[in-house]
C-alpha positions as CSV (number, residue, x, y, z in Angstrom):
1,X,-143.2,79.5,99.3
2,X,-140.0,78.5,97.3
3,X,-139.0,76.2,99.9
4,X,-142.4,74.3,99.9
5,X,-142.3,74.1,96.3
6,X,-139.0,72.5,96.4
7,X,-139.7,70.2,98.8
8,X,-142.8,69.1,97.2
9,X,-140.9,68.6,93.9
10,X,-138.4,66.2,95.6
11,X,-141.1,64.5,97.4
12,X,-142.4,63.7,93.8
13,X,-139.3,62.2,92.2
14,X,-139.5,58.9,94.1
15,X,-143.5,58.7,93.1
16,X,-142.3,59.4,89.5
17,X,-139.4,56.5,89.6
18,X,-141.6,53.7,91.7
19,X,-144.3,54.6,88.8
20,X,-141.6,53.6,85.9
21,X,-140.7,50.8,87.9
22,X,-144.4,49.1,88.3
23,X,-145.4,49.5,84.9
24,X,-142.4,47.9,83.3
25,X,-143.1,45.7,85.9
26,X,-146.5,45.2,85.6
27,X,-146.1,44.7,81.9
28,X,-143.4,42.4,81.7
29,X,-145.9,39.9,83.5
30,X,-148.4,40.9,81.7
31,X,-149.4,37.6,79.7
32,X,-149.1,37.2,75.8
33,X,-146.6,37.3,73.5
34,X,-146.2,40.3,71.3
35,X,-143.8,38.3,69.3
36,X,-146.0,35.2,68.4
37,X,-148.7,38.1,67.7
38,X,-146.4,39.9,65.2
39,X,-145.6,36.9,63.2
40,X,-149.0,35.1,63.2
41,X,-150.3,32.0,63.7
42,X,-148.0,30.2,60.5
43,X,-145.0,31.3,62.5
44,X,-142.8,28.4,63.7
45,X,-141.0,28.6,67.1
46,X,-137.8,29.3,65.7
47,X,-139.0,32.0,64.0
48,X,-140.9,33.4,67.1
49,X,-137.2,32.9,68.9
50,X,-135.6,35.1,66.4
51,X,-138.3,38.1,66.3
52,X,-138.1,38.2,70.2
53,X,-133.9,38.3,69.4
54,X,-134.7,41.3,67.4
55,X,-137.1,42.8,69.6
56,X,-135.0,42.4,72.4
57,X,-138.0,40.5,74.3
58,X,-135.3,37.6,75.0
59,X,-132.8,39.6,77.6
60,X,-133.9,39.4,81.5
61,X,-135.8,42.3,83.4
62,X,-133.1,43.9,84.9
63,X,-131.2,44.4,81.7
64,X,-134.5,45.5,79.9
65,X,-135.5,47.9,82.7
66,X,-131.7,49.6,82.3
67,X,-132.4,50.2,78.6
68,X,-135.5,51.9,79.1
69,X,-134.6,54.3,82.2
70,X,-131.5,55.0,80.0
71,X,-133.6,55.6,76.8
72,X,-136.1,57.7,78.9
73,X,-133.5,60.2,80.3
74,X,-132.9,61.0,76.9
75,X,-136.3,61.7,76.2
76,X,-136.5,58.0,74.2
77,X,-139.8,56.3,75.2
78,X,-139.3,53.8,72.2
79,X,-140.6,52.5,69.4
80,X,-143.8,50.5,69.0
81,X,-143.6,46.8,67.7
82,X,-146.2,47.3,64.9
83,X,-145.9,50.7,63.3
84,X,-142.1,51.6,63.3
85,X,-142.7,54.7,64.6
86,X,-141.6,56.5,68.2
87,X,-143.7,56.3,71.1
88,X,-143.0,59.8,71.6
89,X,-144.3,60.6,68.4
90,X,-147.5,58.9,68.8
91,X,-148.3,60.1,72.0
92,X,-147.8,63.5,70.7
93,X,-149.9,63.2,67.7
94,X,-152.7,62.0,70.1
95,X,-152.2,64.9,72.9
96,X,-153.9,67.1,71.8
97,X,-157.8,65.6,71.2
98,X,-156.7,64.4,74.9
99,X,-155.5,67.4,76.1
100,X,-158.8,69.9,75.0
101,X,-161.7,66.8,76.0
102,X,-159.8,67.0,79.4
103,X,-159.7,70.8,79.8
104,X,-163.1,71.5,78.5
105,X,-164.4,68.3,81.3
106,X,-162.6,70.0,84.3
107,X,-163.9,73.6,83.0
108,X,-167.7,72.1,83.1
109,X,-167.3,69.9,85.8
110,X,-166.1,72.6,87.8
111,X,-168.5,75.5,86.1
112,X,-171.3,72.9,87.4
113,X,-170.3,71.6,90.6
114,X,-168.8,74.9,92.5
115,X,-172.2,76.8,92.2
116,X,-174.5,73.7,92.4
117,X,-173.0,72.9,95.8
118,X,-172.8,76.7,96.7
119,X,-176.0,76.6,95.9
120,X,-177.2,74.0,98.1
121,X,-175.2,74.8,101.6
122,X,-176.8,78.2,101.7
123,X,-179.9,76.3,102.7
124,X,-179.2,73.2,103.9
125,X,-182.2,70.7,103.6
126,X,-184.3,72.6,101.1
127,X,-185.7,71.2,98.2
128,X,-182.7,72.3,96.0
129,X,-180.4,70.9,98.1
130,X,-181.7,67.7,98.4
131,X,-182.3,68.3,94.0
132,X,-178.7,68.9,94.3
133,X,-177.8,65.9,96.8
134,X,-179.9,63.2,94.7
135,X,-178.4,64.5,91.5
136,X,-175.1,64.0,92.2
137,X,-175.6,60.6,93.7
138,X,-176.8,60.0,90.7
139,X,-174.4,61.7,88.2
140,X,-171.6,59.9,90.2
141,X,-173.5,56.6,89.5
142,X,-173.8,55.9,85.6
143,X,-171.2,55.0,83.7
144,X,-169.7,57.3,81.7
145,X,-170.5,55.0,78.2
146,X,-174.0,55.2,79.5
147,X,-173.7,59.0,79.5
148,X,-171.9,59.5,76.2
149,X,-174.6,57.0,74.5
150,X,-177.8,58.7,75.9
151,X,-175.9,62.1,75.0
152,X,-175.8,61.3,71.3
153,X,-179.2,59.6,71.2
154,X,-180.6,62.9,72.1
155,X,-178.2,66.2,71.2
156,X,-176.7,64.5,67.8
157,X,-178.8,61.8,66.5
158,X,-182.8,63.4,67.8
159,X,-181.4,67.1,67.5
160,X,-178.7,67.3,65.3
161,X,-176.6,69.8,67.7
162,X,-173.7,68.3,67.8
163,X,-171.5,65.6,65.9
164,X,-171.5,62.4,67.2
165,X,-167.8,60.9,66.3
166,X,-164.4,62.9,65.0
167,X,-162.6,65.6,66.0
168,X,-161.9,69.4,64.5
169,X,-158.5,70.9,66.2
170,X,-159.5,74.4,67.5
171,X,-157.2,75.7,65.2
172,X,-159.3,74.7,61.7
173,X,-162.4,75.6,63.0
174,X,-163.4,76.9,66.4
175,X,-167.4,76.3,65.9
176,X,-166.4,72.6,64.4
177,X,-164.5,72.1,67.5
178,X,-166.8,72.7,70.1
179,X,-169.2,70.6,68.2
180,X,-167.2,67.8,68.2
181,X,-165.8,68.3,71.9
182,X,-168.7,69.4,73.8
183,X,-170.8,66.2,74.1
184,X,-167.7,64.0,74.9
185,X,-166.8,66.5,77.6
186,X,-169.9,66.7,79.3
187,X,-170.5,62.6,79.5
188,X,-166.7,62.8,81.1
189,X,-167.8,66.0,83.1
190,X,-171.0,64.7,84.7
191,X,-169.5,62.5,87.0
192,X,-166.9,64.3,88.1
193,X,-169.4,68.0,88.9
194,X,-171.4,65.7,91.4
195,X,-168.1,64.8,93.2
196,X,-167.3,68.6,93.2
197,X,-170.7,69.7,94.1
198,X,-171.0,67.2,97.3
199,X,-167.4,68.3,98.7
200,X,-168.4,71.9,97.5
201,X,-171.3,71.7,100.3
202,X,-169.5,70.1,103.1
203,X,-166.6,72.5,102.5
204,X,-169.2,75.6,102.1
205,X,-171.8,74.7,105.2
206,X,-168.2,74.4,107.4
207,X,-167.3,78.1,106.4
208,X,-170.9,79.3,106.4
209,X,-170.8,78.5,110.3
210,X,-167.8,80.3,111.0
211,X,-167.7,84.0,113.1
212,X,-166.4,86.0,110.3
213,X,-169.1,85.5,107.8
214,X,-171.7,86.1,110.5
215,X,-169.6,89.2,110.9
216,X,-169.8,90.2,107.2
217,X,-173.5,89.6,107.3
218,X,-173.5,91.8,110.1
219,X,-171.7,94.6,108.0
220,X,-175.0,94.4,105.6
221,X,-172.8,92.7,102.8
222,X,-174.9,91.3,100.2
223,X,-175.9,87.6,100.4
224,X,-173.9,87.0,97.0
225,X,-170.8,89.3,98.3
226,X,-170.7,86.6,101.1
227,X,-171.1,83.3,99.5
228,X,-168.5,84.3,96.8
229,X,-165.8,86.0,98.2
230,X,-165.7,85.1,102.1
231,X,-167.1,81.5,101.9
232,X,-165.9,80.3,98.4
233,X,-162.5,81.5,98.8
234,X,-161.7,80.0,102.0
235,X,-163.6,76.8,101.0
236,X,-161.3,76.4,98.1
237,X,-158.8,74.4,99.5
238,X,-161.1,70.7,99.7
239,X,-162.5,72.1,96.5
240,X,-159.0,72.3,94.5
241,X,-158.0,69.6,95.7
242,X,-160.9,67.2,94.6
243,X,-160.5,68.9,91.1
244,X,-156.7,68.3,91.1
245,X,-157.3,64.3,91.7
246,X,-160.4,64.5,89.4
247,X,-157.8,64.4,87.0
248,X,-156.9,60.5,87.3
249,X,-160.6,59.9,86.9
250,X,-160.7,61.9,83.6
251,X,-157.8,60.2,82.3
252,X,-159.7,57.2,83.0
253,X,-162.5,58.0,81.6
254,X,-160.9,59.7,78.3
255,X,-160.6,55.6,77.4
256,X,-164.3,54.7,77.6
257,X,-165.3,58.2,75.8
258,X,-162.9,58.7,73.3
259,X,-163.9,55.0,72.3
260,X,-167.8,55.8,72.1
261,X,-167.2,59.2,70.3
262,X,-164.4,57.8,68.3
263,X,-162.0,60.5,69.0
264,X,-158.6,60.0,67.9
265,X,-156.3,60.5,71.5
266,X,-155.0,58.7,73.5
267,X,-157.3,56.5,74.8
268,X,-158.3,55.1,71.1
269,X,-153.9,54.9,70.9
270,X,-154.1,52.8,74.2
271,X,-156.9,50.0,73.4
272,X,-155.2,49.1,69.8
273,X,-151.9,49.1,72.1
274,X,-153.5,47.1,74.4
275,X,-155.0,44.4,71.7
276,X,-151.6,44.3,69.9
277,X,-149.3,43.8,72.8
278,X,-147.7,46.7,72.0
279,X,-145.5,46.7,75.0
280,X,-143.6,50.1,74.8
281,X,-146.7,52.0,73.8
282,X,-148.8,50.9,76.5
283,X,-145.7,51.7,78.7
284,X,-145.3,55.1,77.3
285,X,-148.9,56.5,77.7
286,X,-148.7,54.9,81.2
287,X,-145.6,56.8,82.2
288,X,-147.1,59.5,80.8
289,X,-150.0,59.7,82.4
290,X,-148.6,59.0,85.5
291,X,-146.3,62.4,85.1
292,X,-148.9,64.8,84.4
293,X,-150.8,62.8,87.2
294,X,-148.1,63.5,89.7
295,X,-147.5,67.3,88.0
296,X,-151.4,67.8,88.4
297,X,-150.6,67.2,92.0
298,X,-147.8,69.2,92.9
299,X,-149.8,72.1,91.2
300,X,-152.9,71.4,93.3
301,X,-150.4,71.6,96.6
302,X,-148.8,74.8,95.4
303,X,-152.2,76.3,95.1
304,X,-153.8,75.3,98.3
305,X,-150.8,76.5,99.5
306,X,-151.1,79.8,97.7
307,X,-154.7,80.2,99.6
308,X,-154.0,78.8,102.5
309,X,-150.3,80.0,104.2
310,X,-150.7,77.4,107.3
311,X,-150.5,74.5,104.5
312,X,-147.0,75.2,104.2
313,X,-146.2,74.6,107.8
C-alpha cells in the first residue's frame, strides 16, 4: 500500500507543475492590461510604461515564470495589483466560506445520491426507478443559478427558513451557520446527487447480479443486510470515484453560487479578480484549486485502493 501511494504521489507532481505552467500561460495571453486599468483612463502612455516597470509586467515570460515558481517554493503566491495585500492572505481569508459550502454539498450530494440509486437498482424498471432516472436527468440539467434562485424564492423569501445572502463561521453560531450554508449547498448539491445516483445504479445492478449476493440471500440475510454491506461496499469503487471528480464540478459551481448567495469565498475573490485584471490573484486561486484538485484525486485512488486490493496491481 505504501508503494502505491508513492507512486501515485510522483505520478502527481508533473500534473501539479504542467498546471503552474498553463495558467501563467494562459494568463499572460489573456487580453487586457492591468496596468492601463490601475491608472485609469487619464493615464498617459508613459505613465502606463512606468506602472508596468513597477509591476514587473514589462520583463518577458520566461523571466516572469522563474520569479513565480521561485516565489511559490517559498510558499509566496504574490501580491495582488489593487489591494497590496498577499495572495496567500486572501485566499486564506476566503477558505473557509469555500471550504464548509463544499463539504456540506459533497455530504448531501452523497447523503442523496448513494441511497436514491441503491434505491432504484433493487428493482430495476419500477416506478421509483424510473422517479429516480427522470430526476436525475433532470437535477443534472438546470443550472445551478437556476437552483440557487428558485431555492431562495421559496425556503428564504416565501418561508423565511433560511437566510438568503451572508455567511456565519460555524464557530459564532452553529444554528446561524447552517442557515446561511444549507440553501447554497443544496443548489450546488443537486446536480452533483443525480450524477452519484445514476453511477450508484449501474454500479449496484452490476453487483446485485453477482453469485455471492445470491449466495447471501440464500443464507436468509435480510434484504437491507444485503444492499448495504455486500452490494454497497463492493460498488464503492465507481461511486468514490465519481464523488472524488465531483469536486472540480463543485469548485466550479462555488463561482455561480457564492455569487447568487453573496457569500464571501473564493468565488466572490475570483470574479472581482477577474474584472480587475488582477493577474496574480486569479493565478493563485487557480493554482490552488488545481492542488486540492489533484490532492482530491490521489485520495480518491488511495481509497479505491483501500477497498479494492487488485487496484493496486
Amino acid at each position: 500500500m505504501a508503494g502505491y501511494a508513492i507512486r501515485r504521489l510522483l505520478a502527481a507532481l508533473p500534473v501539479a507543475f504542467c498546471v503552474a505552467i498553463l495558467v501563467f500561460g494562459l494568463l499572460y495571453l489573456a487580453p487586457g492590461d492591468p496596468a492601463a486599468i490601475m491608472a485609469g483612463d487619464a493615464a498617459s502612455p508613459a505613465d502606463i510604461e512606468k506602472l508596468q516597470a513597477t509591476l514587473g509586467l514589462d520583463r518577458p515570460f520566461v523571466s516572469r515564470f522563474a520569479a513565480w515558481l521561485m516565489a511559490i517554493a517559498h510558499g509566496d503566491l504574490g501580491t495582488s495589483l489593487f489591494t497590496g495585500l498577499p495572495v496567500a492572505t486572501l485566499i486564506g481569508q476566503r477558505l473557509v466560506p469555500t471550504g464548509c459550502l463544499m463539504l456540506a454539498a459533497m455530504t448531501i450530494a452523497v447523503c442523496i445520491g448513494v441511497p436514491l440509486g441503491a434505491g432504484a437498482a433493487h428493482k430495476p424498471g419500477a416506478t421509483a426507478d424510473r422517479i429516480v432516472m427522470a430526476g436525475g436527468v433532470l437535477g443534472f440539467s438546470l443550472p445551478v443559478f437556476v437552483v440557487g434562485y428558485l431555492l431562495s424564492y421559496v425556503f428564504a423569501y416565501r418561508l423565511g427558513w433560511f437566510a438568503v445572502q451572508g455567511f456565519v463561521s460555524p464557530r459564532v453560531s452553529v444554528p446561524g451557520f447552517l442557515r446561511t450554508i444549507l440553501l447554497p449547498a443544496t443548489s450546488l448539491a443537486l446536480g452533483q446527487s443525480a450524477l452519484i445516483a445514476r453511477v450508484t445504479r449501474a454500479a449496484m445492478l452490476d453487483v446485485l447480479g453477482q453469485d455471492y449476493i445470491r449466495t447471501a440471500r440464500a443464507k436468509g440475510l435480510g434484504e437491507l443486510h444485503v444492499i448495504a454491506v455486500h452490494g454497497l461496499r463492493n460498488a464503492a469503487g465507481p461511486i468514490v470515484t465519481v464523488a472524488g471528480s465531483s469536486i472540480a464540478a463543485l469548485l466550479g459551481g462555488a463561482v455561480v453560487t457564492e455569487t447568487v448567495f453573496s457569500l464571501p469565498g473564493l468565488g466572490r475573490l475570483t470574479v472581482d479578480a477577474v474584472l480587475r485584471r488582477d493577474y496574480p490573484v486569479i493565478q493563485g486561486i487557480t493554482l490552488v484549486c488545481a492542488l486540492i484538485f489533484v490532492i482530491v484525486n490521489l485520495a480518491t485512488d488511495m481509497i479505491c485502493a483501500a477497498l479494492d486490493p487488485r487496484v493496486r496491481r
